[in-house]
Backbone as CSV, one residue per row, in Angstrom:
resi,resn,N_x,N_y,N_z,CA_x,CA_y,CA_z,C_x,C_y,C_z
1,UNK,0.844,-1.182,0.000,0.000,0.000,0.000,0.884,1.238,0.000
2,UNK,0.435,2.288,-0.717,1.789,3.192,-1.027,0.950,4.194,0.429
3,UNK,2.227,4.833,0.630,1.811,5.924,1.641,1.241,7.361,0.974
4,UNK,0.623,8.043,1.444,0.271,9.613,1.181,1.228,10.416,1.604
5,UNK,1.373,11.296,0.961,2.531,12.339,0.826,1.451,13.120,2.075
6,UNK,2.578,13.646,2.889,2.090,14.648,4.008,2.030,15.798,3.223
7,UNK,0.780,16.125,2.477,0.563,17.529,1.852,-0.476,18.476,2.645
8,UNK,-0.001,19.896,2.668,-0.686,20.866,2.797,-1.199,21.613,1.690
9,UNK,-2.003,22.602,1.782,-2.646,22.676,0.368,-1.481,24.507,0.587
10,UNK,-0.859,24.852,-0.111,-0.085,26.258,-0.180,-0.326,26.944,0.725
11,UNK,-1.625,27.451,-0.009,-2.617,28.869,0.406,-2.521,28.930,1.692
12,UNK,-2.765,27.839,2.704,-2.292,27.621,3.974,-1.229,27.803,4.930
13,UNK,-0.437,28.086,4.222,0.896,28.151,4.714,1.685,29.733,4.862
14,UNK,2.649,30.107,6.197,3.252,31.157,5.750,4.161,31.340,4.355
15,UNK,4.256,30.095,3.960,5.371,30.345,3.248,5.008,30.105,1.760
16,UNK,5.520,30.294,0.531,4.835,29.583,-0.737,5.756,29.629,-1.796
17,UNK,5.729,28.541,-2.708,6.534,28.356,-3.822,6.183,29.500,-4.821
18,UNK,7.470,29.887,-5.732,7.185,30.642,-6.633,8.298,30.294,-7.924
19,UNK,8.120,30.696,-8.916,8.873,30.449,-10.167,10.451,30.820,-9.886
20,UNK,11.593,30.272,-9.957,13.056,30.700,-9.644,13.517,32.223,-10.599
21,UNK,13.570,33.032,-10.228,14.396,33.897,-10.690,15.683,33.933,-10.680
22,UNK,16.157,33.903,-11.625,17.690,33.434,-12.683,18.505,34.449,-11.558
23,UNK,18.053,35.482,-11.476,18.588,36.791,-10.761,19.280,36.452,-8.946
24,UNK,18.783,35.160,-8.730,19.153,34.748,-7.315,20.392,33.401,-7.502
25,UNK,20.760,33.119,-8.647,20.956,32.140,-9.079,22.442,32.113,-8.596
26,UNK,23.301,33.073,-7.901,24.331,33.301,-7.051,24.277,33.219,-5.982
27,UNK,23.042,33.071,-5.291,22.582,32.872,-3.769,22.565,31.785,-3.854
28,UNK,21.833,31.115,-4.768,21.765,29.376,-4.222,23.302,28.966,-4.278
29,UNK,24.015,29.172,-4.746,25.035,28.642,-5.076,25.856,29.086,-3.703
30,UNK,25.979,30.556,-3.196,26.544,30.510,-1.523,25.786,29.729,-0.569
31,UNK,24.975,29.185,-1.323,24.532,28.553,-0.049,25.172,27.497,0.663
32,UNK,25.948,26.551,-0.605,26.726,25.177,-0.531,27.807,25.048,0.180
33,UNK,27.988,25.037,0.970,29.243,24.402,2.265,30.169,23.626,2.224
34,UNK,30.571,23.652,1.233,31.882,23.061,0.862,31.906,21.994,-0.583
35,UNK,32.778,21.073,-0.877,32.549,20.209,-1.937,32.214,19.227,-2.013
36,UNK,31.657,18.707,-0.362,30.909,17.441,-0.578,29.488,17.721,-0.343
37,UNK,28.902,18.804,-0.041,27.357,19.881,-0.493,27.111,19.473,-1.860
38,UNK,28.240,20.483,-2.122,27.480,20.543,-3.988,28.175,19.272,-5.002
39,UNK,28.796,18.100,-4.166,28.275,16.829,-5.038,27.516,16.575,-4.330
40,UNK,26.721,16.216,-3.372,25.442,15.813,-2.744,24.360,16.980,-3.614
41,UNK,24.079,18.100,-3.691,23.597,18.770,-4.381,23.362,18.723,-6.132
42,UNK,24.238,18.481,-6.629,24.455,18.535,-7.964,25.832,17.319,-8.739
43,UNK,25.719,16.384,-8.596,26.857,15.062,-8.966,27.649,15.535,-10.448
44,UNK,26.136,15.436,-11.018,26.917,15.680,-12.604,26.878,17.395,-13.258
45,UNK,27.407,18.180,-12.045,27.778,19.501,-12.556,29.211,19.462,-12.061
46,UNK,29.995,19.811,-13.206,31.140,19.795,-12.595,31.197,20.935,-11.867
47,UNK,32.852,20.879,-11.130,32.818,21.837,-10.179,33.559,22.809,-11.175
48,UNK,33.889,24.435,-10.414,33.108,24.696,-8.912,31.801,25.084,-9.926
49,UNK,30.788,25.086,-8.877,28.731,25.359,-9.098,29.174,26.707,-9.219
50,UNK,28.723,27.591,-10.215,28.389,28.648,-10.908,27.136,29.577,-10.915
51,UNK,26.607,30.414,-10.713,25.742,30.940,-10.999,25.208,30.791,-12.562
52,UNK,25.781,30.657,-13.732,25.569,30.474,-14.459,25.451,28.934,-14.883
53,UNK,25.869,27.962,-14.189,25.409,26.424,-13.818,23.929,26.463,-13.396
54,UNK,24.165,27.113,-12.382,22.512,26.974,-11.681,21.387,27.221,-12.687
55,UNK,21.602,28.251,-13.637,21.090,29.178,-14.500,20.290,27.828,-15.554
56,UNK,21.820,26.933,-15.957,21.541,26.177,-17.079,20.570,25.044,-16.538
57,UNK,20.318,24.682,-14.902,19.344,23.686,-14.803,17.996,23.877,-15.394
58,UNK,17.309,24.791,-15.373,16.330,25.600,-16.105,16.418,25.207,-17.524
59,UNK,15.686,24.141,-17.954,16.035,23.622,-19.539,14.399,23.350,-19.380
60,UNK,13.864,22.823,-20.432,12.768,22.258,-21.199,12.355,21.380,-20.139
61,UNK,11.616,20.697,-19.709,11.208,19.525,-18.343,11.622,19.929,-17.141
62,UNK,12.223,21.174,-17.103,12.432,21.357,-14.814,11.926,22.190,-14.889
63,UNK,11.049,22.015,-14.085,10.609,23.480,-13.208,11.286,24.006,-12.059
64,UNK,12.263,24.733,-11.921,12.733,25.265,-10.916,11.990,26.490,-9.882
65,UNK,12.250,26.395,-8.690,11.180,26.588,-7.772,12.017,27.537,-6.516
66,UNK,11.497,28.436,-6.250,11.779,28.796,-5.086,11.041,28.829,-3.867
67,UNK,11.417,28.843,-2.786,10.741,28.962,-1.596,10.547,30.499,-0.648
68,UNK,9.551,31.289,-0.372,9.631,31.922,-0.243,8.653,32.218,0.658
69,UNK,8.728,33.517,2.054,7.316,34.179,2.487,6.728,34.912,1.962
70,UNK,5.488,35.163,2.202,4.087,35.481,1.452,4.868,36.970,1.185
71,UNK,5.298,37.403,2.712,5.959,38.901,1.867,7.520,39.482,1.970
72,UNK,8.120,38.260,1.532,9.372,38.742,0.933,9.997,38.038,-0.403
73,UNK,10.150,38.597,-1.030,10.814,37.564,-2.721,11.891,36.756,-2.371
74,UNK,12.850,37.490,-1.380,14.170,36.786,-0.923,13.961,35.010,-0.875
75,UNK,14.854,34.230,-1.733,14.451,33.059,-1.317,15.107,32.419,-0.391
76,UNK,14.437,31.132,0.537,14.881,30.809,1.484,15.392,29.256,0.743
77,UNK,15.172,28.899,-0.305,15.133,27.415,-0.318,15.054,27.129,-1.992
78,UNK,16.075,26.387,-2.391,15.558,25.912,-3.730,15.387,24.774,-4.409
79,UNK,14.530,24.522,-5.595,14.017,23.057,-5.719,13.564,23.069,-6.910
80,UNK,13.556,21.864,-7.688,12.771,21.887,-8.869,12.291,20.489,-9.157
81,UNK,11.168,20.603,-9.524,9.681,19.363,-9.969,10.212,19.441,-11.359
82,UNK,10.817,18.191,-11.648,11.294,17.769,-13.247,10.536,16.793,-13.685
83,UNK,10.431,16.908,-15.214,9.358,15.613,-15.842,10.874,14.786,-15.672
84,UNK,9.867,13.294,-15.346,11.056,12.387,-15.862,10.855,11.501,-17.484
85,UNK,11.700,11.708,-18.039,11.522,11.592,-19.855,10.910,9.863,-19.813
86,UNK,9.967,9.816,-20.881,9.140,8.768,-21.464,8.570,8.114,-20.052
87,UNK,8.086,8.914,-18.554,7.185,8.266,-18.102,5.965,9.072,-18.360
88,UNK,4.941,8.438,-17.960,3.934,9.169,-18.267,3.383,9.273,-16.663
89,UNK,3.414,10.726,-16.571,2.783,11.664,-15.251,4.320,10.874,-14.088
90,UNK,4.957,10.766,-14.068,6.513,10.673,-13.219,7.137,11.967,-13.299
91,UNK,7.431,12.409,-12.174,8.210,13.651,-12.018,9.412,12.836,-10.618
92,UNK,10.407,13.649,-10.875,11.394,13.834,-10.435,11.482,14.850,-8.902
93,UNK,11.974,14.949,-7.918,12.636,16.344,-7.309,13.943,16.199,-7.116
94,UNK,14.748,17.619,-8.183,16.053,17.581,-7.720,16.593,18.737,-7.244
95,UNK,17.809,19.098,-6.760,18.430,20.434,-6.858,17.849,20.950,-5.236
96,UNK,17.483,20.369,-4.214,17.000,20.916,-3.232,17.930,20.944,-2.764
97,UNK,18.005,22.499,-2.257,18.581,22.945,-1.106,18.252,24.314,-0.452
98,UNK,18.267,24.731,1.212,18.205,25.321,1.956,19.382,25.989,2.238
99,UNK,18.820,27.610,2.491,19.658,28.626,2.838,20.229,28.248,3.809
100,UNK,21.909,27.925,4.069,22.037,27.821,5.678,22.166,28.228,6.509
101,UNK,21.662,29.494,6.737,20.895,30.438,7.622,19.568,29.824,8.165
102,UNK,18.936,28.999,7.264,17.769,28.975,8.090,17.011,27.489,7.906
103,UNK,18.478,26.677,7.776,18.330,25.439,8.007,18.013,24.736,9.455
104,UNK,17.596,23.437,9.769,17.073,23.141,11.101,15.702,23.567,11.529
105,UNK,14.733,24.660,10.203,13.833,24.961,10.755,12.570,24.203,10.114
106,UNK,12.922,23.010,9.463,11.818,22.448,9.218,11.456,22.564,7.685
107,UNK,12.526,23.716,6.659,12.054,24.148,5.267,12.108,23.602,4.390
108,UNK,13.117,22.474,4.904,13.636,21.363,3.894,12.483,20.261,3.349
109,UNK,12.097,20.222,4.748,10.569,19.173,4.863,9.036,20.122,3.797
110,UNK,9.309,21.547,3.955,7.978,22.335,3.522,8.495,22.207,1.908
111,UNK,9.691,22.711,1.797,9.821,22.549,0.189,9.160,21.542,-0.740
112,UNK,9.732,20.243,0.010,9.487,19.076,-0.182,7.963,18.545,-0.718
113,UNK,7.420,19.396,0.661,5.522,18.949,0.870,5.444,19.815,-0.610
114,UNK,5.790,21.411,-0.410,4.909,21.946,-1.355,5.274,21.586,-2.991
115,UNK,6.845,21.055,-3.482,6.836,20.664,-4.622,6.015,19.272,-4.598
116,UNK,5.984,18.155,-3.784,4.991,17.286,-3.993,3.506,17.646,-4.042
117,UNK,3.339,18.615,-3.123,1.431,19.080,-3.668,1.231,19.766,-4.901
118,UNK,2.259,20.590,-5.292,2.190,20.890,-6.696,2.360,19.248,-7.813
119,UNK,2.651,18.496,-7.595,3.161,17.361,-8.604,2.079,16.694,-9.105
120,UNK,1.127,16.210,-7.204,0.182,15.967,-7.310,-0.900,17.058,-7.485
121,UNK,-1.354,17.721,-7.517,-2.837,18.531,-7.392,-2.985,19.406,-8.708
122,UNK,-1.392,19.948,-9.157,-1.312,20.928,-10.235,-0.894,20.105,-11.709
123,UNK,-0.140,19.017,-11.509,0.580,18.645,-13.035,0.450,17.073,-12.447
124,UNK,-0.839,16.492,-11.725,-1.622,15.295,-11.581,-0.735,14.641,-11.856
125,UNK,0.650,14.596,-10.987,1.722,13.227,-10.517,1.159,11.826,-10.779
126,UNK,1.287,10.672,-11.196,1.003,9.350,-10.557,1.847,8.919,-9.329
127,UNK,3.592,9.847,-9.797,4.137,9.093,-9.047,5.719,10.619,-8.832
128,UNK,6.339,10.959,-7.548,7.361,11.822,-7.947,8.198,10.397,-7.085
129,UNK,9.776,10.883,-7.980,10.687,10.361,-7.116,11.871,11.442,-6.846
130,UNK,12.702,10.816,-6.198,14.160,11.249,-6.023,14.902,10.549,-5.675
131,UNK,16.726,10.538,-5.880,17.382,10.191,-5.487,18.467,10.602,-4.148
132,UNK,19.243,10.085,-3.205,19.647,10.941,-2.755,20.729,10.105,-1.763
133,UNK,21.908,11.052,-1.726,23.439,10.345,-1.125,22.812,9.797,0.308
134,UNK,23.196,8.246,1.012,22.223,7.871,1.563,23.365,8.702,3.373
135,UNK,24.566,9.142,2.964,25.090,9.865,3.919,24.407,11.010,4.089
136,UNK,23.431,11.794,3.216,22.831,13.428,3.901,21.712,12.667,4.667
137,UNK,21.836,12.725,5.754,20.833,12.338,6.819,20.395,13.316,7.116
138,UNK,20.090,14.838,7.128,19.274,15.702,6.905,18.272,15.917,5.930
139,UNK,18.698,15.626,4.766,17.846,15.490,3.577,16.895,14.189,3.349
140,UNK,17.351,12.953,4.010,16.431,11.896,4.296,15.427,12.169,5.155
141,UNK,15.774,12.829,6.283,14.675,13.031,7.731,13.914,13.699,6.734
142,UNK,14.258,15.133,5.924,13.463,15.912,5.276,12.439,15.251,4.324
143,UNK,12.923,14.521,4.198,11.849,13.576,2.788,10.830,12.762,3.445
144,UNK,11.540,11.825,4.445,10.779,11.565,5.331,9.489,11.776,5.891
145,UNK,10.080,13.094,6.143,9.188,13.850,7.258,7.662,14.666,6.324
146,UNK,8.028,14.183,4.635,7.368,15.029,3.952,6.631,13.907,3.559
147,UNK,6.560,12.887,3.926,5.487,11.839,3.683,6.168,10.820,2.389
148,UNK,7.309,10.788,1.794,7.898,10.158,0.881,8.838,9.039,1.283
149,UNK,9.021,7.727,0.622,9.365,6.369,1.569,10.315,6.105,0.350
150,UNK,11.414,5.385,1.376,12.690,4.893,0.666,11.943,3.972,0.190
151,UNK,12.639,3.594,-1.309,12.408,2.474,-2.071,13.555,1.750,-3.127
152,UNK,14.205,1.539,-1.973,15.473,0.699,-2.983,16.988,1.576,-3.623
153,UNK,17.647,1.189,-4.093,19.297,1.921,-4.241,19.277,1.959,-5.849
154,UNK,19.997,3.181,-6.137,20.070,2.969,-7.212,21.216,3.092,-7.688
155,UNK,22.298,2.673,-8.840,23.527,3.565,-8.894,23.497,4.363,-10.554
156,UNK,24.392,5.800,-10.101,24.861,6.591,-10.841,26.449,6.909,-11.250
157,UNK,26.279,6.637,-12.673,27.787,7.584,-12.869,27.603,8.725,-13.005
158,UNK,28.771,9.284,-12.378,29.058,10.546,-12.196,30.533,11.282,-12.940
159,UNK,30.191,11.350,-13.791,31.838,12.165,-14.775,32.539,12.996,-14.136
160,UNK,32.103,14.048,-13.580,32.733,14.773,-12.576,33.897,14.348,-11.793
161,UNK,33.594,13.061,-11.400,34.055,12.265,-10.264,34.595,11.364,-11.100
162,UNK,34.624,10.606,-12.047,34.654,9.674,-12.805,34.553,8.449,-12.033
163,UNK,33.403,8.489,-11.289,32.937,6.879,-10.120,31.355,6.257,-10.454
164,UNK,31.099,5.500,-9.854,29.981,5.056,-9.812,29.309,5.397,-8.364
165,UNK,27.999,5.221,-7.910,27.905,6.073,-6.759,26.472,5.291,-6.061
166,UNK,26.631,4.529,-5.327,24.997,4.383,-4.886,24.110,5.278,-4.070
167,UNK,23.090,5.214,-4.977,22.131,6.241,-4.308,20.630,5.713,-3.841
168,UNK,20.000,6.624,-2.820,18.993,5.777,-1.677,17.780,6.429,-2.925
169,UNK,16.774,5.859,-3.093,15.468,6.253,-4.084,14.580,6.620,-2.881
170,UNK,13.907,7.268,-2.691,12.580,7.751,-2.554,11.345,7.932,-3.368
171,UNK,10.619,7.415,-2.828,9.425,7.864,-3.619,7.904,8.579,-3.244
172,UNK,7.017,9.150,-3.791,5.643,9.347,-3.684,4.903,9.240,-4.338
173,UNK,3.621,8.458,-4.221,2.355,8.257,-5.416,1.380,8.640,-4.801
174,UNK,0.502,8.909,-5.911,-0.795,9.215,-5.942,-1.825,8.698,-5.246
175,UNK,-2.596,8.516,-4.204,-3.660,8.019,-3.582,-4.758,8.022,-4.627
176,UNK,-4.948,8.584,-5.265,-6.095,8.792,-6.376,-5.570,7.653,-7.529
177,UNK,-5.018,7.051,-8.197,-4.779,6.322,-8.863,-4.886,4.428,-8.405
């Protein structure tokens, strides 16, 4: 029996997703804490992460996402709901990460909820997944905590690195299906 994604509906919330502006696209990138961040963050970007890297995730199938309060643009958090190619209604979440200023407060988990209630409610998900280094034990609790359940290892090459890499899957489906 698949679990339900712990969703809130937005409107509810102090906080709310909005479209990424390219223009912050140097903030996400201070956000990363060294070089085992932004390979946990980003594997197959080589280094160093760029503002103009960040820029290029923004292609045809991602929606890149920011996190933000109702009244400030400043973003706190970033994320993007990607189609995943030849499934039908499968989306992806990649590229999450939190300002670390205002990490520990739970945003990692809201990002999470609100790109999954968008996956499901707005672009009618069957199913989102992600992958993720099974050492960020912050980013697991976060997924976790957002109603999404490990489901098996997967591995990636990574050119950057020129390795192979196992990674923990997560997933969320649709109750309606």
């Amino acid at each position: 029996m698949a679990a339900e994604p712990v969703i809130k509906p937005i409107c509810t919330q102090a906080l709310r997703l909005t479209a990424f502006d390219d223009r912050y696209a140097e903030r996400v990138v201070s956000w990363v804490r060294g070089s085992q961040e932004a390979h946990w963050l980003a594997p197959r970007t080589p280094p160093p992460l760029t503002g103009d890297k960040v820029r290029a995730w923004a292609r045809p199938g991602r929606g890149p996402f920011m996190l933000v309060t109702r009244d400030d643009p400043e973003p706190l958090a970033y994320g993007e709901l990607n189609v995943l190619p030849r499934k039908r209604r499968e989306y992806w979440l990649g590229h999450l990460i939190v300002d670390p200023r205002q990490r520990g407060r739970g945003l990692g988990r809201q990002l999470t909820e609100m790109l999954l209630y968008r996956a499901f409610h707005v672009q009618d998900a069957r199913l989102v997944s992600l992958v993720v280094f099974p050492e960020n034990l912050a980013a697991i609790a976060s997924y976790r905590s957002a109603g999404m359940r490990a489901d098996g290892y997967e591995t990636h090459y990574f050119a950057p690195r020129n390795r192979r890499e196992r990674l923990l899957r997560f997933i969320a489906t649709s109750i309606r299906d």
